[in-house]
C-alpha positions in Angstrom: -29.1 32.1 3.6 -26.9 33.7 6.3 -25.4 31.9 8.9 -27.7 32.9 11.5 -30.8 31.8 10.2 -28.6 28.7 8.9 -27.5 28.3 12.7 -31.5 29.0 13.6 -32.7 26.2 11.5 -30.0 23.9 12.3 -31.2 24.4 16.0 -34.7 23.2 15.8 -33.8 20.6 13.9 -30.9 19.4 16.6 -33.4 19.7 19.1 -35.9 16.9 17.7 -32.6 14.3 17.7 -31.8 12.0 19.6 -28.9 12.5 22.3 -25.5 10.7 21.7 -22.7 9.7 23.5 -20.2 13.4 22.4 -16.8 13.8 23.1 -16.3 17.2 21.7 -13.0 18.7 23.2 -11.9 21.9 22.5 -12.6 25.5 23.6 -14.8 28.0 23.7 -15.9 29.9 20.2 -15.1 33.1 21.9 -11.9 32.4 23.3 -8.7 34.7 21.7 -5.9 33.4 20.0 -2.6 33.1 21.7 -0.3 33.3 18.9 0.4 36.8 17.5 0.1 38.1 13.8 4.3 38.7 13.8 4.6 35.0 13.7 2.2 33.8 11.7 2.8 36.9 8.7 6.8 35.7 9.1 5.5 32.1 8.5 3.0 33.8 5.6 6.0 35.4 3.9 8.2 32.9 3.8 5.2 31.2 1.7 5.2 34.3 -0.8 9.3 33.5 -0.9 8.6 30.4 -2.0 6.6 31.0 -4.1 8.2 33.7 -5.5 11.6 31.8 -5.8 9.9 28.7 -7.4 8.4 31.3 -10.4 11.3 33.3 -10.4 13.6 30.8 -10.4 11.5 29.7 -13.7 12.0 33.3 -15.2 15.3 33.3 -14.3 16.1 29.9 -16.2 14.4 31.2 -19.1 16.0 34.8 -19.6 19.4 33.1 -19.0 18.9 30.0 -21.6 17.3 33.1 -23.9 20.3 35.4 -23.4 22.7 32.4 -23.7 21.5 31.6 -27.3 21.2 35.5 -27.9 25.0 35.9 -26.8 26.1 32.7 -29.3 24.2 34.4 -32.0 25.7 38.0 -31.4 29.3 36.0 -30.9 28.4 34.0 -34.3 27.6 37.3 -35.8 30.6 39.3 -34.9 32.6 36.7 -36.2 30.5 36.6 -39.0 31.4 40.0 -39.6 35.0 40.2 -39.4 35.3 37.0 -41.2 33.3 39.2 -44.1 35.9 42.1 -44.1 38.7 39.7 -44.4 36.8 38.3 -47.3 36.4 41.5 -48.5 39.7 42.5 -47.6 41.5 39.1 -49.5 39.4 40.9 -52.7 41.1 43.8 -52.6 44.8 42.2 -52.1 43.8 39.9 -55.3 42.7 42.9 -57.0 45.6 45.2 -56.1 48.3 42.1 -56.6 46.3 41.5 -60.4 47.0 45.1 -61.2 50.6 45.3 -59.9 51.5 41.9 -62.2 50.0 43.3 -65.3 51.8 46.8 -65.3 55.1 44.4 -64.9 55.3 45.1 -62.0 56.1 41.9 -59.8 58.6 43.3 -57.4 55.9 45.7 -56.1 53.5 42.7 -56.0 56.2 41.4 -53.6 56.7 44.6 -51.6 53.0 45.4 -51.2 52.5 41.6 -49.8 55.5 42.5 -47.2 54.3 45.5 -45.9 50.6 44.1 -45.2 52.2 41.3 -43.1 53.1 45.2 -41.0 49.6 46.0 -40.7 48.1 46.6 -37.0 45.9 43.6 -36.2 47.4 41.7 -38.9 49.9 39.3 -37.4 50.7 37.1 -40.8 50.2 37.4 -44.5 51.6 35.0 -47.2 50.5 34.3 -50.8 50.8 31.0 -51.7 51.2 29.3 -55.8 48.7 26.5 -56.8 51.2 23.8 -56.3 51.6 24.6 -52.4 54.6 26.9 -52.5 54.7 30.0 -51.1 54.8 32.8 -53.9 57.4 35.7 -54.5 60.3 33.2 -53.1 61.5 31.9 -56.2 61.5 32.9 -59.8 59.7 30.2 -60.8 56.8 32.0 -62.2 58.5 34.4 -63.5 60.4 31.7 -65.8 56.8 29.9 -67.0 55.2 33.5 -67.5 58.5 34.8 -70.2 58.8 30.9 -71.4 55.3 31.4 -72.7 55.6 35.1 -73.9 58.4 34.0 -75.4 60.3 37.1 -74.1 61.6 38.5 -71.1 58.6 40.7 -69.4 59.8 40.2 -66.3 62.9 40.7 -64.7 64.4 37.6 -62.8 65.6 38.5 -58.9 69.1 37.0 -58.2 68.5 36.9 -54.8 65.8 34.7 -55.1 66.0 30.6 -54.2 65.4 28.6 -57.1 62.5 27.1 -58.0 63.3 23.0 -56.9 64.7 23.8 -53.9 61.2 25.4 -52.3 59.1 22.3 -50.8 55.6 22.2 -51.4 53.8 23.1 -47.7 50.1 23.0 -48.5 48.1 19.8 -49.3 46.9 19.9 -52.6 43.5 18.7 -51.1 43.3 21.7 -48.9 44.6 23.9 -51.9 41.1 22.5 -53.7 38.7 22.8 -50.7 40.4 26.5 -50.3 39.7 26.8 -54.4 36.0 25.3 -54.3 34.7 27.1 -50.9 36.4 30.9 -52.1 37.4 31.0 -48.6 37.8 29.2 -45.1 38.1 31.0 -41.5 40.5 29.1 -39.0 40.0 30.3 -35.4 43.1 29.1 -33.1 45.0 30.0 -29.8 48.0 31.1 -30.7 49.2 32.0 -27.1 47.3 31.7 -23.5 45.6 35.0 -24.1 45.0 35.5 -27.5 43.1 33.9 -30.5 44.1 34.2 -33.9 41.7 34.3 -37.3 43.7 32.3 -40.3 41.8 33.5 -43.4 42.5 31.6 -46.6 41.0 32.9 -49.9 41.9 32.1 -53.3 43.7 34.6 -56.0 40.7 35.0 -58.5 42.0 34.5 -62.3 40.3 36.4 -65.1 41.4 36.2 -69.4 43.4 38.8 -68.9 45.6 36.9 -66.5 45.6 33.6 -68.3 47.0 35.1 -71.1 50.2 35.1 -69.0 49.7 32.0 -67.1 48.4 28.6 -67.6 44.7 28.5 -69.7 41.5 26.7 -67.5 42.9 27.7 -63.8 40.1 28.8 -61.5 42.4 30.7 -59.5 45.8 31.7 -59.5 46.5 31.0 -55.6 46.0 31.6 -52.2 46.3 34.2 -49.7 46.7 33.4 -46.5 45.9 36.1 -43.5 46.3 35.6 -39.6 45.2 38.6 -37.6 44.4 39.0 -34.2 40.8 38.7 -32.2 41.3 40.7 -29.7 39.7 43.2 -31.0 36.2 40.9 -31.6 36.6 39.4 -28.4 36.9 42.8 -26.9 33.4 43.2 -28.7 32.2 40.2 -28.0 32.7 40.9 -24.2 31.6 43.9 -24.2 28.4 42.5 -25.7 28.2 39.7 -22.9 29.0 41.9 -20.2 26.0 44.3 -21.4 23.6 41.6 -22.0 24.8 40.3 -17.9 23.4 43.9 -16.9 20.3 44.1 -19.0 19.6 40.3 -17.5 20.1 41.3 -14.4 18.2 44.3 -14.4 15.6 42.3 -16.3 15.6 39.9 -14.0 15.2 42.3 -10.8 12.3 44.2 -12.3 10.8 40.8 -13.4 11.2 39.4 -9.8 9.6 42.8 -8.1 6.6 42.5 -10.6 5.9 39.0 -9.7 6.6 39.9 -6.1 4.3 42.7 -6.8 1.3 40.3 -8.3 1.9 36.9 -6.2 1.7 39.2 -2.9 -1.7 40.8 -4.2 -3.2 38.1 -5.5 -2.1 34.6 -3.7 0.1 35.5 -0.5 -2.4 37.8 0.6 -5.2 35.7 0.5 -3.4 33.0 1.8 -2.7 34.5 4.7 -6.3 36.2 5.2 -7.4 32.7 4.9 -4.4 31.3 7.1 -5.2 33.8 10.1 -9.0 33.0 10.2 -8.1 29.1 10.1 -6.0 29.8 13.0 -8.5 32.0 14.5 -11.2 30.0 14.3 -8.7 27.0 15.8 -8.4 28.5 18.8 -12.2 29.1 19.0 -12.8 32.6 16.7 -16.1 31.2 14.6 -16.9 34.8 13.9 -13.6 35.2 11.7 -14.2 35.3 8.3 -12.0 35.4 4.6 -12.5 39.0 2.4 -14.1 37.9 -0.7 -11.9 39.8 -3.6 -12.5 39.4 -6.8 -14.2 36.0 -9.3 -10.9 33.9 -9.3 -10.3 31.1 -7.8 -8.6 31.9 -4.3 -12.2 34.2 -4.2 -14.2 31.0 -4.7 -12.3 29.5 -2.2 -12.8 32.0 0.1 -16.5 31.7 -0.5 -16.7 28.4 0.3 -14.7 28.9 3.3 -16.7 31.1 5.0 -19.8 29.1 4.0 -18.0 26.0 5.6 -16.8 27.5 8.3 -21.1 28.9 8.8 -21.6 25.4 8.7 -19.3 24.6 11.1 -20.0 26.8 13.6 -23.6 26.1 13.0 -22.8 22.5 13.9 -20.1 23.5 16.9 -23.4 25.5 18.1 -25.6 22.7 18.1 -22.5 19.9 19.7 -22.2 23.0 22.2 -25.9 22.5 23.6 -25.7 18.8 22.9 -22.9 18.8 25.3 -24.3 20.9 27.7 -26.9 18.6 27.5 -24.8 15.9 28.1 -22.7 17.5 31.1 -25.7 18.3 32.8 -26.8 14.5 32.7 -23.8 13.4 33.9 -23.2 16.2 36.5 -26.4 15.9 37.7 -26.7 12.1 37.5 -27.5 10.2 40.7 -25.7 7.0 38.7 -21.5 7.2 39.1 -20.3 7.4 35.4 -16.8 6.6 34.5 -15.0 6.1 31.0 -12.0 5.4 29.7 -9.7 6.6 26.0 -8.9 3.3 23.8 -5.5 2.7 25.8 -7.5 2.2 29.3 -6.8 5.6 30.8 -9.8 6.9 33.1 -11.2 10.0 31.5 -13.9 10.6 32.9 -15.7 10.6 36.6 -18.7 12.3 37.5 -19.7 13.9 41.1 -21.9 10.6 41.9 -19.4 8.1 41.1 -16.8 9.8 43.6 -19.8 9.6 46.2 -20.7 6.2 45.5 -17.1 4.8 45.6 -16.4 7.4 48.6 -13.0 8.0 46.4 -11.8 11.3 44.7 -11.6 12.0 41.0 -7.8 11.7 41.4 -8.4 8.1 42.9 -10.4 7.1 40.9 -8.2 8.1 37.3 -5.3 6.8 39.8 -6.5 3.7 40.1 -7.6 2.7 36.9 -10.7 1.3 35.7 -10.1 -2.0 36.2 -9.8 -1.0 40.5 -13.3 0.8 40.5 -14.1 -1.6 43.5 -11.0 -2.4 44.3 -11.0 -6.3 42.7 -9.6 -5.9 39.6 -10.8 -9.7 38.6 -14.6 -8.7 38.8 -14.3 -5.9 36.7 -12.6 -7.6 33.8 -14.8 -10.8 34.1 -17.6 -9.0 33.9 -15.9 -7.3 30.7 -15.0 -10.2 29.1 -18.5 -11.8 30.1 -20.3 -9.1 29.0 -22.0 -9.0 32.1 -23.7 -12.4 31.3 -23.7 -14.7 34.6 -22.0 -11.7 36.8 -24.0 -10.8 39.8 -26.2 -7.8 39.6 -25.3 -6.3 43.1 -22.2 -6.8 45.4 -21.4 -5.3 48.4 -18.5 -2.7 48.5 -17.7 -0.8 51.6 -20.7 -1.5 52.9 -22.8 -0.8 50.3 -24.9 -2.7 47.9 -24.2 -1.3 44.3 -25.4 -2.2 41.0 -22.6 -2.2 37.8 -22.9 -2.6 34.4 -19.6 -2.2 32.4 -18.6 -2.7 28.9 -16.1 -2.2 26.4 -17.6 0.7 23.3 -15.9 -0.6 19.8 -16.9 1.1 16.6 -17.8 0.2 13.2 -14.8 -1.3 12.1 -14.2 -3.5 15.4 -11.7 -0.9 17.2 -11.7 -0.5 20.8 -13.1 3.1 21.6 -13.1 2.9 25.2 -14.9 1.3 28.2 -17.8 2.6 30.5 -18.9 2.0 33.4 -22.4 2.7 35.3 -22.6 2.3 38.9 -25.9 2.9 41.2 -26.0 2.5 44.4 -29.1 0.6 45.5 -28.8 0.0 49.2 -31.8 1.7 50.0 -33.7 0.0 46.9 -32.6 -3.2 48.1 -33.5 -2.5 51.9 -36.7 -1.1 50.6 -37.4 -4.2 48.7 -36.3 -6.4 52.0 -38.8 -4.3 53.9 -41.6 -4.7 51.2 -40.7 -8.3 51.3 -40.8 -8.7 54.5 -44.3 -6.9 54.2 -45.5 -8.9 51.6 -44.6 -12.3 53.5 -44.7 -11.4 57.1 -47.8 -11.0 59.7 -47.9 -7.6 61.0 -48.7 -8.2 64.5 -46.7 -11.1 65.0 -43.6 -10.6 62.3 -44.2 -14.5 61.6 -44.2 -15.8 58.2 -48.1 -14.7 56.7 -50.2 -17.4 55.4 -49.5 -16.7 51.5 -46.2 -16.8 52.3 -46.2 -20.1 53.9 -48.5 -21.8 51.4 -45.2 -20.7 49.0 -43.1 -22.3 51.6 -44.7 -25.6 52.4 -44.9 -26.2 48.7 -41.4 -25.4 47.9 -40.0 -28.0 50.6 -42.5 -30.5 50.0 -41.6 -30.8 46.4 -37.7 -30.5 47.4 -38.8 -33.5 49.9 -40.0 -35.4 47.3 -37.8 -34.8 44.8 -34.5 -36.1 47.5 -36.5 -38.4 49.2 -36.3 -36.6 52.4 -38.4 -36.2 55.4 -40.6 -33.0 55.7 -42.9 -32.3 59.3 -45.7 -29.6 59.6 -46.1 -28.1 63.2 -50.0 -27.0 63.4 -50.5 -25.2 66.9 -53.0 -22.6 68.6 -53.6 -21.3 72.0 -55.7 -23.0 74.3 -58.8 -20.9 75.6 -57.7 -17.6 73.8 -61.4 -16.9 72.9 -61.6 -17.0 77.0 -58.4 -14.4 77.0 -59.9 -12.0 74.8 -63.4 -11.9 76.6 -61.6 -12.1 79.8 -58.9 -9.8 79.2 -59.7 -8.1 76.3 -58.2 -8.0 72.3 -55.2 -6.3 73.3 -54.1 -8.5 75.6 -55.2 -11.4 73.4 -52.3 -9.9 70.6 -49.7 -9.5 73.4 -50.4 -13.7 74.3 -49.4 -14.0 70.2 -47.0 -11.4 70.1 -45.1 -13.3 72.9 -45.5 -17.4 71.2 -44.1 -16.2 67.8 -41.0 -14.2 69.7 -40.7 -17.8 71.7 -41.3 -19.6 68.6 -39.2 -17.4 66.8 -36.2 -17.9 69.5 -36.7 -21.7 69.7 -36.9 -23.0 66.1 -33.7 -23.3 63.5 -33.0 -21.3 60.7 -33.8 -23.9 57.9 -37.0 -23.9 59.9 -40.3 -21.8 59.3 -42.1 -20.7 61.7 -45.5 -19.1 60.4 -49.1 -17.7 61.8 -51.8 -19.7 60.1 -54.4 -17.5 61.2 -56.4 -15.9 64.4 -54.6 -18.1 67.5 -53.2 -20.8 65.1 -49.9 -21.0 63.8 -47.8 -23.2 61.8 -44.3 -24.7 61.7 -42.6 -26.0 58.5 -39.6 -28.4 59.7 -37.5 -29.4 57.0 -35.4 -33.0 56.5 -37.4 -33.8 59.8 -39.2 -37.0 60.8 -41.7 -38.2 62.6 -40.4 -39.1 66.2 -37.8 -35.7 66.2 -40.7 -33.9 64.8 -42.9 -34.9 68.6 -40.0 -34.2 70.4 -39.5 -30.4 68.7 -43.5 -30.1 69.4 -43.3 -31.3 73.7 -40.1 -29.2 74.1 -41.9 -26.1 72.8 -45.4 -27.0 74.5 -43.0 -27.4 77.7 -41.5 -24.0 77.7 -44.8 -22.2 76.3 -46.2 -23.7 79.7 -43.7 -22.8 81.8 -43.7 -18.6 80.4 -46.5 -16.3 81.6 -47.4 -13.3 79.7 -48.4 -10.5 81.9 -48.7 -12.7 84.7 -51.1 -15.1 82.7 -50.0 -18.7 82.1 -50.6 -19.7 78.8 -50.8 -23.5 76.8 -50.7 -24.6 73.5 -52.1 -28.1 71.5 -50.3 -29.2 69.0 -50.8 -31.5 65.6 -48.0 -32.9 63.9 -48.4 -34.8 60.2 -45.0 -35.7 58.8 -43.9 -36.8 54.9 -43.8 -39.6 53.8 -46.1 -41.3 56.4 -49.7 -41.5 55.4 -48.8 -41.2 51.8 -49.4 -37.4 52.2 -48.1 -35.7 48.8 -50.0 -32.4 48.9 -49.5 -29.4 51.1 -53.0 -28.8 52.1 -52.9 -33.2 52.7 -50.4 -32.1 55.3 -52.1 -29.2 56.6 -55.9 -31.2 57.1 -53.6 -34.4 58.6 -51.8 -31.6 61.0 -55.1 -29.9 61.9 -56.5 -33.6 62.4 -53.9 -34.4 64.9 -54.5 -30.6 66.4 -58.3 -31.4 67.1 -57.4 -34.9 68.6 -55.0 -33.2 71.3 -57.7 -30.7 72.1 -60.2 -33.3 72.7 -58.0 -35.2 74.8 -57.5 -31.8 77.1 -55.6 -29.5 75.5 -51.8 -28.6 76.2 -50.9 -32.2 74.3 -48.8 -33.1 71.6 -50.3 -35.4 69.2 -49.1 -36.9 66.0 -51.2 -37.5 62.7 -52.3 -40.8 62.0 -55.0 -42.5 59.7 -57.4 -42.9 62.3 -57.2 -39.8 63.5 -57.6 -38.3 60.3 -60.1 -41.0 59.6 -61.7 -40.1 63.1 -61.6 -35.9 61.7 -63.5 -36.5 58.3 -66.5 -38.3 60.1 
């Protein structure tokens, strides 16, 4: 599936969901990226370096600990060698000195030893007897050898030591190891420069020999040879100094192929892959990663590409969710404000600077906790959860509603708080009106008669329950039949119009004044008793009398029924006790003030 019918699918189903609070910074998919390729190929290679040092450093160890054990086997070979020709060469002296000493020929024995001491290369040659001394000094041998012949086969030298006086200078246990081994190589430093090679092989014996000299001897002595190294050094540095070149040069070609391979086939797709990451960072969802190849950095970029299809499939559909979501909030009537986990504001719409009447800077200035500038409120009502907080208050003139909270996740953390602010002055003055509607006459802008049925109820029962007095006011205007025949409706409604506006002036707050119904109205006078209740009725029958309306002079009766006389305990007790004492003022004249009593009420049910 490609990634636009992924992104197609992954629409429709986004647009059944439910919309969530999104905070989805970052920027657009289309924006370019900033940082140019220079930088991020010198960061790339100096990835390849690494990882070309790392491996070549491996290869490197390898070919050196290789060529160090090659160069101690040549060295152990060369050595090997030369230590062969002077084993060789110690056969040929035993040889040569076997021949000279059976022609009788001793003294040449002795001269050819001398002149191989003058040899190039050969610094020091000595043949030594069994016993440890040194041979052709003394005429030792040459006594034993013509004491056995019994005859004189050799000549004795004159000018040689004798015999005794020649001390021993080998050990005879080295003189046996030299015997049983055929021969032993000695390697020293015989000055600061040079090395020396002591050779020691033994004299091999044969029948022939031991017919001069004692029967049973393995050998007949030992030949000692010291030459120089210089020449197998020279060799031997020669070989290292070759085998330095060929590891270099290895080493160079080795590091250029592995250059060659790393940079084709991991640096290089690395850094495709590291360019679209940073691409698609600074908002490049169309980048994608060449696919090369079944290995593993192919896979990967596979399943980059299909991740990153994903991704931009889902940045698509947070896109329109926060479009969505901006549009809301810009377009919200309700002032929205939020806040990070550490408190700062990061958030204010259009309608909450309008509500407040603050800017955005204000607002973020002043911190969430100074949204209404009382800091207390705010974090009550956070810590209260908004339990027991009043659900409007008055700012700058203005009754708003607020609901605030504090937005924790899963694991308890503090996310952030939010705020919602409306600003329901007009509800609330609309409510007040269709209050007022609901509870007040039209024409007269009295308390209605539902209204005052609530009202007489609710301060009887307060009477009751605190043992106070309550008084009920029933009143109408005398003759208004006569005023509307006489004068017509109109005038009739400006005669009430003008009692309740008196009524309305003379009466306290705590007290209701109400319009019963046609020309009769009714006053509710709380924690009022009988006698100040008479005295409230004549002061407002007096100045009814003394007003005219329109020129017409207008009176009122009243009836006055008071808890807790007459045991009254019902509203509508009140009201027929009230009405009672109404009828009895105007059968006694009209314009009178008369209070309830049980015969008058007695008087009013007969």
């Amino acid at each position: 599936m490609t990634c636009e019918h992924r992104n197609a699918a992954r629409a429709q189903h986004e647009a059944a969901q439910p919309l969530s609070f999104i905070k989805f910074p970052g920027k657009s998919p289309t924006q370019p990226a900033d940082v140019s390729k220079m930088d991020l190929l010198v960061r790339f290679r100096s990835i390849g370096t690494r990882i070309l040092v790392l491996v070549g450093l491996a290869v490197l160890v390898g070919l050196v600990v290789q060529m160090f054990f090659f160069l101690k086997h040549q060295e152990r070979t060369i050595l090997d060698q030369n230590e062969r020709t002077m084993g060789i060469l110690a056969e040929s002296v035993s040889q040569t000195l076997q021949t000279a000493m059976l022609s009788g020929n001793a003294s040449d024995a002795q001269e050819f030893s001398e002149h191989l001491g003058e040899v190039p290369g050969v610094i020091d040659f000595r043949i030594y007897r069994l016993d440890g001394r040194e041979a052709f000094k003394d005429n030792l041998t040459i006594h034993a050898v013509n004491t056995k012949l019994d005859d004189t086969a050799f000549e004795i030298d004159p000018e040689r030591k004798p015999g005794p006086e020649a001390m021993p200078s080998l050990e005879p246990a080295f003189i046996d190891r030299v015997i049983k081994q055929k021969h032993i190589a000695e390697y020293n430093q015989s000055s600061d420069t040079e090395r020396t090679l002591t050779f020691w092989s033994r004299v091999q014996t044969s029948e022939v020999c031991q017919g001069c000299h004692v029967e049973g001897e393995q050998a007949r002595g030992l030949i000692r040879l010291v030459t120089s190294l210089s020449k197998v050094e020279s060799e031997i540095n020669d070989t290292r100094m070759w085998a330095v070149i060929i590891l270099v040069t290895a080493t160079m070609v080795i590091f250029l192929l592995i250059w060659v391979l790393i940079r084709g086939s991991v640096v290089k797709p690395i850094q495709e892959m590291s360019l679209a990451m940073h691409s698609i960072s600074e908002g490049d969802w169309d980048q994608r990663v060449p696919e090369h190849g079944d290995d593993e950095l192919a896979n990967m970029a596979r399943t980059f590409n299909q991740m990153i299809c994903e991704l931009k499939s889902t940045y698509d559909g947070l896109d329109r969710e926060r479009n969505k979501l901006s549009t809301i909030i810009l377009s919200a009537k309700e002032g929205m404000i939020a806040t990070d986990p550490e408190g700062k504001v990061v958030l204010v719409n259009p309608a909450a600077e309008r509500i407040l009447d603050k800017s955005d800077v204000e607002i973020r200035d002043g911190g969430f906790f100074n949204l209404i500038d009382d800091p207390d409120f705010i974090k009550a009502y956070l810590d209260k959860h908004g339990i027991d907080m009043p659900d409007v208050v008055l700012y700058k003139h203005k009754m708003l509603n607020i609901y605030a909270d504090t937005i924790k996740d899963e694991a308890g953390r503090t996310v952030g708080s939010a705020a919602l602010i409306r600003d329901v002055t007009e509800e609330k003055q609309l409510e007040q009106k269709l209050r007022e509607l609901s509870t007040t006459d039209g024409l007269t802008r009295l308390i209605n008669r539902r209204r005052m049925d609530e009202l007489l109820a609710e301060e009887l029962s307060r009477a009751v329950r605190y043992h106070q007095n309550l008084s009920v006011l029933l009143l109408d205007v005398d003759h208004f039949k006569k005023f509307n025949d006489t004068y017509g409706h109109e005038q009739g409604d400006r005669v009430l119009i003008a009692l309740a506006a008196e009524m309305k002036d003379y009466f306290r707050n705590i007290d209701h004044p109400c319009r019963y119904g046609g020309e009769e109205f009714c006053v509710i006078l709380p924690n009022t008793h009988s006698e100040g209740a008479v005295k409230v009725a004549e002061r407002l029958r007096e100045r009814i009398a003394e007003r005219e309306v329109d020129g017409l002079r207008v009176t009122i009766s009243i009836g006055v029924s008071t808890y807790p006389d007459l045991s009254l305990k019902k509203p509508d007790e009140m009201i027929r006790a009230a009405d009672a004492a109404l009828y009895e003022s105007k059968r006694r004249g009209r314009n009178k003030v008369t209070a309830a009593s049980a015969e008058i009420s007695a008087k009013a049910e007969k």
